[in-house]
C-alpha positions in Angstrom: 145.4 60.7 80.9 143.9 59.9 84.4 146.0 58.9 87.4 144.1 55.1 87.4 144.4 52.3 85.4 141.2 51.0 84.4 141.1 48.1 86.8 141.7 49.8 90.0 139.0 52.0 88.9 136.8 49.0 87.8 137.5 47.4 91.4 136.9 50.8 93.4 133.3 51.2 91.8 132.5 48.0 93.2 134.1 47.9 96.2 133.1 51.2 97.2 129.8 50.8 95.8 129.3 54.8 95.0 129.6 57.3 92.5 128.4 60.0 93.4 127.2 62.9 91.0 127.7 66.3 90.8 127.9 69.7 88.6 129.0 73.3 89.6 129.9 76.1 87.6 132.7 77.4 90.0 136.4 75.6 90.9 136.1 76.2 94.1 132.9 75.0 94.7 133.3 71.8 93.0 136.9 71.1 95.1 135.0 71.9 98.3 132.5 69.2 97.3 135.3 66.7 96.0 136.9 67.0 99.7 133.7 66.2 101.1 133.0 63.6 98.9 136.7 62.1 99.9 136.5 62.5 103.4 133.6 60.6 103.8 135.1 57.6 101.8 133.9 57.7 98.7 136.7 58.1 96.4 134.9 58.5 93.2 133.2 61.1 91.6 131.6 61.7 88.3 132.0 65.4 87.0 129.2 65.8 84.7 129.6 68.1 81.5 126.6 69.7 81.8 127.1 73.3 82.0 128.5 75.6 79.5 132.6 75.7 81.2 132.5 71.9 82.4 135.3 71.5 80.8 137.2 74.3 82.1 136.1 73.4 85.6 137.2 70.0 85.0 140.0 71.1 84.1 141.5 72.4 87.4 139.9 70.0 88.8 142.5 67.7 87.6 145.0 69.7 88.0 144.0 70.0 92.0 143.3 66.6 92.4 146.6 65.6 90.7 148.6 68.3 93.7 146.2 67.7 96.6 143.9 64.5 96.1 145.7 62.0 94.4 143.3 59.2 95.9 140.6 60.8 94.3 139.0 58.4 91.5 137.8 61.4 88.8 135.3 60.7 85.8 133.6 62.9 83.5 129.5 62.1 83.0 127.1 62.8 80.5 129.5 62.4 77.4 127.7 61.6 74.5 129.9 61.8 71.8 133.5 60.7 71.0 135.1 64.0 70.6 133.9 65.2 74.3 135.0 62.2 75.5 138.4 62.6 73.8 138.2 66.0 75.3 137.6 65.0 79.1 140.1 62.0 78.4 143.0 64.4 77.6 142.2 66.6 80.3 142.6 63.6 82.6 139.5 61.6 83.3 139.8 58.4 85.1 136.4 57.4 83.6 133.8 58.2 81.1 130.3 57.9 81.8 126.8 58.3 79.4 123.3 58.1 79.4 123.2 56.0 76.6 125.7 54.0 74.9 127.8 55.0 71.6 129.7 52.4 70.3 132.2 55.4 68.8 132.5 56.2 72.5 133.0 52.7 73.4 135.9 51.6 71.0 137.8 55.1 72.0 138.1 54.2 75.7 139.3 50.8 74.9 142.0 52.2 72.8 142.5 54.8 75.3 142.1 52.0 78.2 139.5 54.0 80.0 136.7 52.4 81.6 133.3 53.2 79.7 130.2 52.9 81.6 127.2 53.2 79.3 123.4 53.9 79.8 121.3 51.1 79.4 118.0 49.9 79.4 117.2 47.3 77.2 119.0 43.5 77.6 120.0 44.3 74.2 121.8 47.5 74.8 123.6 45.9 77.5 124.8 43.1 75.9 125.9 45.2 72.7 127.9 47.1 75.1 129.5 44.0 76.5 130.6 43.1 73.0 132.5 46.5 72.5 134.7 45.9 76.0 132.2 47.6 79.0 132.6 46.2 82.0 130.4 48.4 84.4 126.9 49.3 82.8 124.2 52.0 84.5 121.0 51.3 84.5 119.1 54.1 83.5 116.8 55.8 83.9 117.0 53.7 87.2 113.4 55.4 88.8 111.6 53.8 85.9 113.3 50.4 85.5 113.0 49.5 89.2 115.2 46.5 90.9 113.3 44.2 89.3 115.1 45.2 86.2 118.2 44.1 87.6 117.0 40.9 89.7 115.5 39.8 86.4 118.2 40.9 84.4 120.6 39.1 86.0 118.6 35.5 85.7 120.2 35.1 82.5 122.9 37.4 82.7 124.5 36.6 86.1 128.0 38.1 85.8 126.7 41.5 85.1 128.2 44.8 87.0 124.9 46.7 86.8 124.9 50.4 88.5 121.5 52.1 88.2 121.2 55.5 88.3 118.6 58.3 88.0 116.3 59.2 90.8 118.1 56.8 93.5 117.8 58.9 96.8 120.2 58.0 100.0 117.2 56.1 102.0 118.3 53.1 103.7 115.1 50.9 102.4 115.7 51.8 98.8 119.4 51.3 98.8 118.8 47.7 100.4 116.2 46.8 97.9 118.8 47.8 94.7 122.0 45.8 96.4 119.2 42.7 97.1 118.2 43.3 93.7 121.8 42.7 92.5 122.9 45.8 91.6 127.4 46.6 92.0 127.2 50.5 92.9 124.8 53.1 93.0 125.1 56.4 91.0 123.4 59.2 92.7 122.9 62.5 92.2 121.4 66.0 93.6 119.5 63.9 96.2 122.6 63.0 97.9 124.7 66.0 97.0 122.3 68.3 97.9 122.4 71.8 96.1 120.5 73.5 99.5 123.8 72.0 101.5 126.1 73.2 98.5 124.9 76.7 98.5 125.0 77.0 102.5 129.1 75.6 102.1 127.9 73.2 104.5 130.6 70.6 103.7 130.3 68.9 106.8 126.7 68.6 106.2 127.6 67.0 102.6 130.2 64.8 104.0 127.6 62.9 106.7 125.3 62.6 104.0 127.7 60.7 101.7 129.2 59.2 104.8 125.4 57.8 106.1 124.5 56.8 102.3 128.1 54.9 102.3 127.6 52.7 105.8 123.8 51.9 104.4 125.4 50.3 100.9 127.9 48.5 102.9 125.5 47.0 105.5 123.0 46.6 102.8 126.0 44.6 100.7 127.1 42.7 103.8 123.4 41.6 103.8 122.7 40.5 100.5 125.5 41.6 98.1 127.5 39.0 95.8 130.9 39.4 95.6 131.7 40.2 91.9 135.1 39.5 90.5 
């Protein structure tokens, strides 16, 4: 089991209003980036399983966040099925995160009292999720749904913790227009953990990325955000 319960990890997503992305074959690399993504503030990242030793990677991962980074919020991504996420749930994940949702996926987290947060891009997806104990939903595939998704979404729906994700990049003009838009935390990927950075080991490099992307979401948030409970 992971070192959070579920609602100091529901209440770091928003708070912090990042999770960052990231894959990498090799331990070493992927604790390298962890530290960056750490010192820079962000205390959540989403491991995704999509390489053939994810697991394994994960794996020490944990067991290195659990020695040197206990403040490090951990969750696995692109977990489609129940049995991988019971698999990246025993190994320790804090969350579980998919591109779509599975309602198999769904009812093992709440008996495992893990968050879920599923892909979603329909109303109707959303609100089926809702029904089998999400709390956080992505909105994805975030470059084709636009904020008007969520500003429109949220009409109706209004108490909502919506994090898109999928092409988001770590400019200051689109992050404002998804935290106007409504949207709790981004989820972004390569374009903010940059592989040319990562294969340079320029960690420092990484870490004023994240760092820069973090100060735009809060100033964007102290702008126009809502204050979700």
């Amino acid at each position: 089991m992971g070192l959070f319960e579920k609602h100091e990890v529901i209440s770091s997503v928003i708070n912090i209003g990042l999770v960052p992305i990231f894959y990498h074959g090799d331990v070493e690399v992927a604790k390298n980036v962890a530290i960056a993504v750490a010192e820079a503030g962000s205390k959540l990242l989403e491991f995704t399983n999509r390489g053939p030793r994810a697991f394994l990677v994960f794996e020490e991962l944990v067991k290195w966040r659990d020695r040197e980074r206990p403040d490090l919020i951990l969750g696995a991504g692109t977990i489609l099925d129940p049995a991988t996420a019971a698999l990246y749930i025993n190994l320790g994940a804090d969350f579980i995160v998919g591109p779509n949702f599975n309602p198999e996926v769904a009812k093992l987290c709440n008996r495992r009292h893990v968050p879920y947060v599923p892909g979603c891009s329909t109303p109707t997806e959303i609100t089926m999720a809702e029904e089998y104990g999400a709390d956080i939903f992505k909105i994805f595939p975030a470059e084709v749904l636009t904020p008007k998704f969520i500003s429109n979404l949220l009409g109706p729906y209004p108490w909502l913790k919506l994090m898109p994700s999928g092409g988001l990049n770590p400019v200051k003009e689109e992050i404002e227009e998804w935290i106007k838009a409504g949207a709790v935390a981004l989820n972004m990927g390569s374009a903010l953990l940059r592989k040319d950075l990562i294969d340079a080991k320029d960690y420092d490099g990484l870490r004023k990325k994240v760092e820069e992307c973090l100060n735009y979401i809060k100033e964007a948030k102290s702008k126009y955000g809502k204050k979700k409970k």
